[in-house]
C-alpha positions as CSV (number, residue, x, y, z in Angstrom):
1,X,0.2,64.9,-66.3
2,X,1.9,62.1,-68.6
3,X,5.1,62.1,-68.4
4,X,5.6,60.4,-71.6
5,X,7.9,57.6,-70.1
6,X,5.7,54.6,-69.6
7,X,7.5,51.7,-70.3
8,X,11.1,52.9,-69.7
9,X,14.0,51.3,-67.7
10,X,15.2,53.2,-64.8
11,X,17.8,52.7,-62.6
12,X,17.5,54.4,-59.4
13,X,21.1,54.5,-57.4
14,X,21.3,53.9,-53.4
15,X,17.2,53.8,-54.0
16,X,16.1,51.4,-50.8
17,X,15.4,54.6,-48.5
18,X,15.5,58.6,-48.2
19,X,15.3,60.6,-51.9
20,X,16.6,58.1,-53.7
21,X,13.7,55.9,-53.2
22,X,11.4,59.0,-53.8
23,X,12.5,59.1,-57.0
24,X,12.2,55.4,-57.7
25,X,8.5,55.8,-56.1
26,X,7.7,58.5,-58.9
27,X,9.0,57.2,-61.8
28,X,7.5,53.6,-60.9
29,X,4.3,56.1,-60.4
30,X,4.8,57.2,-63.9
31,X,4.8,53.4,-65.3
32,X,8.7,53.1,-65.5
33,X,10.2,49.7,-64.9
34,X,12.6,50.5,-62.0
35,X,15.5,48.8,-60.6
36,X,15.7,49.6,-56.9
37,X,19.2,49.6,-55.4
38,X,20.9,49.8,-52.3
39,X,23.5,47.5,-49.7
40,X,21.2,46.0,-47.6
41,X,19.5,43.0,-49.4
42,X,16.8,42.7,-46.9
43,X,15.9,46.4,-47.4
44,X,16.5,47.0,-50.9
45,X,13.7,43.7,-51.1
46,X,11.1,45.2,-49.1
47,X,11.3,48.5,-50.5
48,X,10.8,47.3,-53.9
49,X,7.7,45.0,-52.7
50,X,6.2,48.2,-51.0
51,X,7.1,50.2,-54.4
52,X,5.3,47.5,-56.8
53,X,2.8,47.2,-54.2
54,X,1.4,50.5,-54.4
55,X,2.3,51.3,-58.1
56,X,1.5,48.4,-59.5
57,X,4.7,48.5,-61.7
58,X,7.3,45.9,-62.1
59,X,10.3,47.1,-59.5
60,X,13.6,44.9,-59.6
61,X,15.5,45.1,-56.0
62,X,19.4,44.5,-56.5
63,X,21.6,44.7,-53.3
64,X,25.1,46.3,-54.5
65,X,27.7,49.2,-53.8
66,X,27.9,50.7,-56.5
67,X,31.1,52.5,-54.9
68,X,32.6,49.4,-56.6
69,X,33.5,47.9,-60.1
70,X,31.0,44.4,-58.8
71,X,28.4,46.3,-57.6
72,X,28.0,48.6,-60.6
73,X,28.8,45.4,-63.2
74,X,25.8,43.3,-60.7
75,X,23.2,46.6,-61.1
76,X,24.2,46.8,-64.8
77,X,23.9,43.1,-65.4
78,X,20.5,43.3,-64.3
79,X,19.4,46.2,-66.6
80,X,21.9,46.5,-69.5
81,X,20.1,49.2,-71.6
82,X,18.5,52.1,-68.8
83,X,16.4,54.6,-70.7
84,X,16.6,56.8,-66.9
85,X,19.6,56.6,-64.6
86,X,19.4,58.1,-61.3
87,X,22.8,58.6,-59.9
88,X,22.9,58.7,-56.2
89,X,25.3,58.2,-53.4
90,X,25.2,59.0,-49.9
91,X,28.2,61.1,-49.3
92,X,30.9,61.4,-46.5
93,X,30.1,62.4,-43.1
94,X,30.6,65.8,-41.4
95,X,34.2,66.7,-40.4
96,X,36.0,69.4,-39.8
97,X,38.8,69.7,-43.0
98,X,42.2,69.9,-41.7
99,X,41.0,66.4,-40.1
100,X,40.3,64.4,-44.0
101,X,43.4,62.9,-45.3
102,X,44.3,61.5,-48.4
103,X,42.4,58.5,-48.4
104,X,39.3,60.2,-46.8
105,X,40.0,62.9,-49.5
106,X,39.9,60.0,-52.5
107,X,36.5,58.1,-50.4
108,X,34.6,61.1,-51.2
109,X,35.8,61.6,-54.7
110,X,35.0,58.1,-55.6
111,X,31.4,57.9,-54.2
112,X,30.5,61.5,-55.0
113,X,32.1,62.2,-58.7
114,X,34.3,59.0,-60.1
115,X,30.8,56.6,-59.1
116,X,28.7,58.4,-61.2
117,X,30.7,59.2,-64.2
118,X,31.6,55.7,-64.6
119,X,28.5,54.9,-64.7
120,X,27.6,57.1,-67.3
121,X,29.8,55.8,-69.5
122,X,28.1,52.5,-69.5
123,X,25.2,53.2,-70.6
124,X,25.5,56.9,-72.8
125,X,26.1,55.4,-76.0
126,X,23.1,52.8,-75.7
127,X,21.0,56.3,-75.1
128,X,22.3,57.7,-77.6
129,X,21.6,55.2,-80.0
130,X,18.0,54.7,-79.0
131,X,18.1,58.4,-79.1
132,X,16.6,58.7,-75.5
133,X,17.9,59.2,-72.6
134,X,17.9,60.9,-68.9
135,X,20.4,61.3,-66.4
136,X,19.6,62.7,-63.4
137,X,22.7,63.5,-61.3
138,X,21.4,64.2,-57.4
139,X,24.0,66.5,-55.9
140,X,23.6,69.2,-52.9
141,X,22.4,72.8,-52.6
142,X,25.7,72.6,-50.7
143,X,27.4,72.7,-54.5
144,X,25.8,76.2,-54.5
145,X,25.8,77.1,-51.2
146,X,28.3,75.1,-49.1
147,X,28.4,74.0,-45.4
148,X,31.2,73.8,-42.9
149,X,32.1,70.4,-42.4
150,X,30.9,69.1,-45.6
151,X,33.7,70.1,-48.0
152,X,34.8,67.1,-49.7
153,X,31.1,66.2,-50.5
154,X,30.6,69.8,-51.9
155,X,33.9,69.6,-53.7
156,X,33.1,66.0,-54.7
157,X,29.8,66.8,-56.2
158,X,30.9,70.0,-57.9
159,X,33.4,68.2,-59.5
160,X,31.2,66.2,-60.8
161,X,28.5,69.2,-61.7
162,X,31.9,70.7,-63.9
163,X,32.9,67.1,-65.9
164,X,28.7,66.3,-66.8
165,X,28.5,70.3,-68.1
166,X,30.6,69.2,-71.3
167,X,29.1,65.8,-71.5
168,X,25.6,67.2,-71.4
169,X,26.2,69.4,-74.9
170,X,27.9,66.2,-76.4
171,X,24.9,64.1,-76.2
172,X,21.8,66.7,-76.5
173,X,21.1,66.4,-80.4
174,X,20.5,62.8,-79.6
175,X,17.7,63.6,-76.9
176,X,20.0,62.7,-73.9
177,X,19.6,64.9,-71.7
178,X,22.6,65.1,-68.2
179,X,21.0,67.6,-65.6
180,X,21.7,67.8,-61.3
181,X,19.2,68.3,-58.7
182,X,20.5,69.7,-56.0
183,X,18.3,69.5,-52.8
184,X,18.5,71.2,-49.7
185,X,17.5,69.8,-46.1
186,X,14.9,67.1,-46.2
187,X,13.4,64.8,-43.7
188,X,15.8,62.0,-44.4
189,X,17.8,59.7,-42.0
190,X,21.1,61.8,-43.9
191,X,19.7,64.8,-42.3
192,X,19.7,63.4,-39.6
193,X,23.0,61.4,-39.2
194,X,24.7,64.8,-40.7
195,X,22.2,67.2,-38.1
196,X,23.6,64.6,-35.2
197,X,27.2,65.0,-36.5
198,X,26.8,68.8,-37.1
199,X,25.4,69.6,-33.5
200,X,28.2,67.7,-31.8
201,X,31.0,69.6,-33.5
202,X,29.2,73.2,-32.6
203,X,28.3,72.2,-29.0
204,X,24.9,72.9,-29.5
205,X,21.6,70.3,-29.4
206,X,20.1,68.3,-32.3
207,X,16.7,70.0,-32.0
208,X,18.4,73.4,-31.3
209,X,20.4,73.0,-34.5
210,X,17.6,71.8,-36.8
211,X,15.3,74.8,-35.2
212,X,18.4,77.1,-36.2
213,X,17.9,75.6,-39.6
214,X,14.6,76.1,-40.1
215,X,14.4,79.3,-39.3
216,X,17.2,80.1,-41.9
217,X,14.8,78.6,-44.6
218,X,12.2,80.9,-46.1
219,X,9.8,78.0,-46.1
220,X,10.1,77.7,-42.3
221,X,10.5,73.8,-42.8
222,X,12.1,71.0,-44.1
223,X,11.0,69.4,-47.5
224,X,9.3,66.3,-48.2
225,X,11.3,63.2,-50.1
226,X,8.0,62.9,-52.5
227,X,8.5,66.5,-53.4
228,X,12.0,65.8,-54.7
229,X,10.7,62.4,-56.4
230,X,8.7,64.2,-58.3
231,X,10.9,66.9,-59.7
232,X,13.2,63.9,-60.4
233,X,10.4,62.4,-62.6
234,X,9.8,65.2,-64.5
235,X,13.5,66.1,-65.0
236,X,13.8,62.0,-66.5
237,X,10.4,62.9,-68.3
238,X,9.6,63.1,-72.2
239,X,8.6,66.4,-71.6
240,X,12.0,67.8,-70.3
241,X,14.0,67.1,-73.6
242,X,15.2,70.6,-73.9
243,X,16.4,71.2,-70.6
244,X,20.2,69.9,-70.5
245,X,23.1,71.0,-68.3
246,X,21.2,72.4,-65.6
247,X,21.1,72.4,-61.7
248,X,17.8,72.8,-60.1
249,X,17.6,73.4,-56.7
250,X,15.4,72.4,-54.4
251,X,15.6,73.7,-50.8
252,X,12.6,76.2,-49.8
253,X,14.2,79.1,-51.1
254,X,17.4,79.1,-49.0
255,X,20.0,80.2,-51.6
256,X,20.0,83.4,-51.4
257,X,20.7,84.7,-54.8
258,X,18.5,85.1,-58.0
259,X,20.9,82.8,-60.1
């Protein structure tokens, strides 16, 4: 399928590894013009060689946090006018609650929620006038279904699920469309930093845990990071114009509920 979207700017957030660069994979697959980001310059520069490579698109690699006012100015400096942005940030690490305090409490609210709306607010209006546009906020099935020891991320990103909802109506008569994907386990090096992290605090092993997993996923398996780039790409697609507000999960049928 064309996706309509040949041509486009997208920026990808923390896009150098894991589902972030899935979805900077697909779109470039889909003949975007794609800035690749991430903190490590040496990374972020081979992974958008390898993504031009085997697309054949033009990828831009740009080493910045964009946890901070420099690093979003420096990604937004390099593409001033995004048709596509991919917000994405790796979130806080396992830990029991009663151990967060208030600066571990603010961490997570800042990468998670506060990152991603100010970065929306560049670059809405310049949608809007263009009258395209495609945010792709990538969440957590946790949002939905949340985990023990990752409560400020699911609070985090469910904050920031609640502030797009009203943003996403705002903007949807000029074809700007705001929607989450919220994925569940996938083979990424976050599942397993969290898995490590997660097994330690139950007392149990990493391979007993993930097993554990598994089984409580009706697919019987983890998912795929091109699987997710994909959905991503169709979500940012021409095609998907008249889907706003919405949080699609993707997770092998673990939620259990029909809404």
């Amino acid at each position: 399928m064309d996706l309509g979207i040949k041509g486009r700017k997208a920026i990808v957030c923390a896009s150098s590894r894991g589902l972030g660069r899935a979805c900077a994979e697909a779109l470039a697959e889909a003949g975007c013009e794609v800035i690749v980001n991430g903190i490590d310059p040496a990374r972020v520069e081979q992974t958008a060689r390898e993504i031009a490579d085997s697309t054949g698109a033009r990828v831009i690699g740009i080493a910045a946090n964009v946890g901070t006012d420099e690093g979003r100015a420096a990604l937004l400096a390099t593409c001033p006018d995004p048709d596509i942005l991919v917000n994405n940030n790796s979130g806080p690490p396992p830990r029991d609650f009663r151990q967060l305090s208030r600066d571990d409490l603010i961490k997570g609210l800042d990468a998670n929620m506060m990152t991603p709306i100010l970065l929306v607010q560049k670059v809405i209006d310049g949608m809007v006038e263009r009258r395209f546009g495609r945010i792709v906020n990538i969440t957590s099935g946790t949002v939905k279904m949340p985990l023990i020891g990752l409560d400020l991320s699911s609070g985090a990103r469910a904050g920031l699920t609640a502030f797009m909802s009203g943003v996403a109506r705002d903007v949807a008569a000029s074809n700007v469309t705001i929607n989450n994907i919220l994925p569940g386990p996938f083979e990424t090096d976050r599942l397993r930093s969290a898995g490590t992290a997660q097994a330690k605090m139950r007392g149990i092993s990493y391979d007993e845990l993930q097993d554990q997993r598994k089984q409580g996923i009706p697919a019987k398996r983890f998912g795929q990071p091109d699987e997710f780039g994909k959905l991503c790409a169709f979500v940012a697609s021409a095609h998907a114009g008249y889907m706003t507000g919405q949080n699609f999960l993707i997770d092998g049928g673990a939620f259990p509920g029909a809404f």
